[in-house]
Every structure is written in C-alpha cells, then in structure tokens.
Kinemage of the C-alpha trace (Angstrom):
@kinemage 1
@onewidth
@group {chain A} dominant
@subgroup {mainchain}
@vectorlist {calphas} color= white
{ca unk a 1} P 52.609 -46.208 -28.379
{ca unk a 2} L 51.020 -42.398 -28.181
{ca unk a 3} L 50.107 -40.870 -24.386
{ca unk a 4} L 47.590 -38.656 -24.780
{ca unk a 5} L 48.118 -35.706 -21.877
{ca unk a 6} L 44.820 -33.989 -21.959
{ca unk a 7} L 46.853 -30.898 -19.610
{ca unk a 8} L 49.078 -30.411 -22.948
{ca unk a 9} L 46.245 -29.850 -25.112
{ca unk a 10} L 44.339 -26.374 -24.529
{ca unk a 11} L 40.913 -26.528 -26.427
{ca unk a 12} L 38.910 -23.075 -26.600
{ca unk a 13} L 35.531 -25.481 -26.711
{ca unk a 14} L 35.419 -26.583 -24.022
{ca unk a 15} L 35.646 -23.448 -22.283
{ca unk a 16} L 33.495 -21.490 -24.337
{ca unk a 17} L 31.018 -24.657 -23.637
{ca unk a 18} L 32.132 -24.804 -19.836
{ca unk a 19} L 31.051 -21.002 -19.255
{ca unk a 20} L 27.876 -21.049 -21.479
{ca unk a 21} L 26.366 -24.217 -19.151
{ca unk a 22} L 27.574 -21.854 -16.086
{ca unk a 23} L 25.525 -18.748 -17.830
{ca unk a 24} L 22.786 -20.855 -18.623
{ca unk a 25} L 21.938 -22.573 -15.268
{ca unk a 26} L 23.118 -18.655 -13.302
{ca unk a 27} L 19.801 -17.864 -16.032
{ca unk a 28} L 17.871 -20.277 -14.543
{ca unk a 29} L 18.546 -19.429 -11.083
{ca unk a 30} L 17.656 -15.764 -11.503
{ca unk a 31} L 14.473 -16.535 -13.401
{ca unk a 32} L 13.281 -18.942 -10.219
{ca unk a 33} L 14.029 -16.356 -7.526
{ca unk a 34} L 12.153 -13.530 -9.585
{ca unk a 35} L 9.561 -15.849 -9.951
{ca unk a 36} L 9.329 -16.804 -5.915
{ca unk a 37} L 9.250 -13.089 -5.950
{ca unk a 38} L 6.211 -12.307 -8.032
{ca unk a 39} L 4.256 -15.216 -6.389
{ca unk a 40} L 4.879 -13.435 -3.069
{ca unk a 41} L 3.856 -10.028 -4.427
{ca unk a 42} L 0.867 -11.265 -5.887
{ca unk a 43} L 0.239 -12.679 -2.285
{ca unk a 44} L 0.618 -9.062 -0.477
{ca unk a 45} L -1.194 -7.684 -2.689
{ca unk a 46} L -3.922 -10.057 -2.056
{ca unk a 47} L -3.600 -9.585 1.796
{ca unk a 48} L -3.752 -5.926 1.220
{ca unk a 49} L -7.056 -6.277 -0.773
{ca unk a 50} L -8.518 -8.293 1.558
{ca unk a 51} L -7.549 -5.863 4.596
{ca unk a 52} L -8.848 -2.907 3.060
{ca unk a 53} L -11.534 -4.648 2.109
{ca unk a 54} L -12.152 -4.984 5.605
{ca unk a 55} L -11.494 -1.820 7.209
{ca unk a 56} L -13.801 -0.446 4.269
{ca unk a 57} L -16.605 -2.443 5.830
{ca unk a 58} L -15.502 -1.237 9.132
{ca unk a 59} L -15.846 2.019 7.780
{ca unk a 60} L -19.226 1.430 6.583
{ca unk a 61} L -20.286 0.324 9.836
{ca unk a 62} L -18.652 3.190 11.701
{ca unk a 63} L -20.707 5.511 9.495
{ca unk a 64} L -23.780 4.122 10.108
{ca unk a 65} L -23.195 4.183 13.626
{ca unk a 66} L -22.542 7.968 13.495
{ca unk a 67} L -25.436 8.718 11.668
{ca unk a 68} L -28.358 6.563 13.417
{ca unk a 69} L -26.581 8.359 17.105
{ca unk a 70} L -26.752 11.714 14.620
{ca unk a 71} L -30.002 11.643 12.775
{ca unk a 72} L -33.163 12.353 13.736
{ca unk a 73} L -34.409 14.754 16.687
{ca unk a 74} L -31.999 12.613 18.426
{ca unk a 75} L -29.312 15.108 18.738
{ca unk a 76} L -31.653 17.709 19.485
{ca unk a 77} L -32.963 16.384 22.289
{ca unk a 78} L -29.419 15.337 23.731
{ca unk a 79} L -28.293 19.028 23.224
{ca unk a 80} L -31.412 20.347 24.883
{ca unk a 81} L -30.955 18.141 27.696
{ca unk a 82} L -27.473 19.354 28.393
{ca unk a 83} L -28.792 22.934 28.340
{ca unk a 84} L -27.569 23.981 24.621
{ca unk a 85} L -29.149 26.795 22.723
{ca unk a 86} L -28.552 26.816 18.782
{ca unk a 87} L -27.899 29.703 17.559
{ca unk a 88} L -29.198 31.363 14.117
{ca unk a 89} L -25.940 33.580 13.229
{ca unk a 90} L -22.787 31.989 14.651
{ca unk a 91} L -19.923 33.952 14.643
{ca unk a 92} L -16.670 31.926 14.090
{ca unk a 93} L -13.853 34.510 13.728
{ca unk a 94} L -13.686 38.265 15.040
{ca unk a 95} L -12.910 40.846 12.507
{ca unk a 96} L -10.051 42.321 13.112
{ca unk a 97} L -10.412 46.278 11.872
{ca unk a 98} L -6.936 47.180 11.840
{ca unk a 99} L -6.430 45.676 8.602
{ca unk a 100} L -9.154 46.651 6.304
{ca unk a 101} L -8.309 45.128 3.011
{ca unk a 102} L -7.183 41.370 4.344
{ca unk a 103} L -10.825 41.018 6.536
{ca unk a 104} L -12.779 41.828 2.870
C-alpha cells in the first residue's frame, strides 16, 4: 500500500494559483474602496454646488439691498441731512513737486 504525503510533494500550481486568487480578490478590494471614494466625491461636490448656489442667492439679495438703500435721491437726501456737500473736483492725492517726472 502507497501513503501519499502531500508535505513531500512541492507543486508550483498551486502556488502560482494560491497568489493569483490573493491578487485577484487584493483587485477587488482596491476597486471597492476607490469606488466608496468617488461616490463620496461626487457627494461634496454636490454639497458644494448646492452651497454656492446659495450664498450666490445671498449675494443677489445683498445686492439688491445695497442698491434700493443706494438708488434714487435716496442717498442724496441722507447726505444732505447729515450736512454733506458734494464736491465737483475732488482731489484724492497731493502732488508731490519734488519729484517731477514720477507725479506726470
């Protein structure tokens, strides 16, 4: 009668097989965290949308704000009721005459 000792045997196969079913399911691991991944980019960049969305409409609002308190003899009248003159030639900046050819 013949014992077969399978620890006397080496067989290449069934390594080579052994480390391709360890590649293959490492594979599939990777692709299913990058793909978590890209489903929860695709949900920032959703949020984001939606949140500048929002503070673009707050914007909006903001401006139109602004411009109804601006607009009109609105202002005008607030200025002249605070005792403000407007003036026709504003100066902003004195011209310094020391240097001649910078203040041209």
């Amino acid at each position: 009668m013949t014992f077969i000792q399978p620890k006397k045997y080496f067989n290449i196969q069934n390594i080579v097989i052994g480390v391709l079913v360890l590649f293959v399911l490492a594979a599939t691991a990777l692709v299913i965290v990058e793909y978590n991944k890209t489903v929860d980019l695709n949900h920032n960049i959703l949020a984001a949308k939606t949140e500048i969305d929002s503070v673009g409409a707050q914007n909006t609002q903001l401006s139109n704000n602004v411009i109804a308190t601006l607009g009109g003899g609105q202002i005008g009248q607030l200025a002249a009721a605070d005792g403000l003159v407007a003036e026709n030639k504003p100066q902003y900046f004195s011209i310094n005459q020391q240097w001649p050819i910078a203040s041209q």
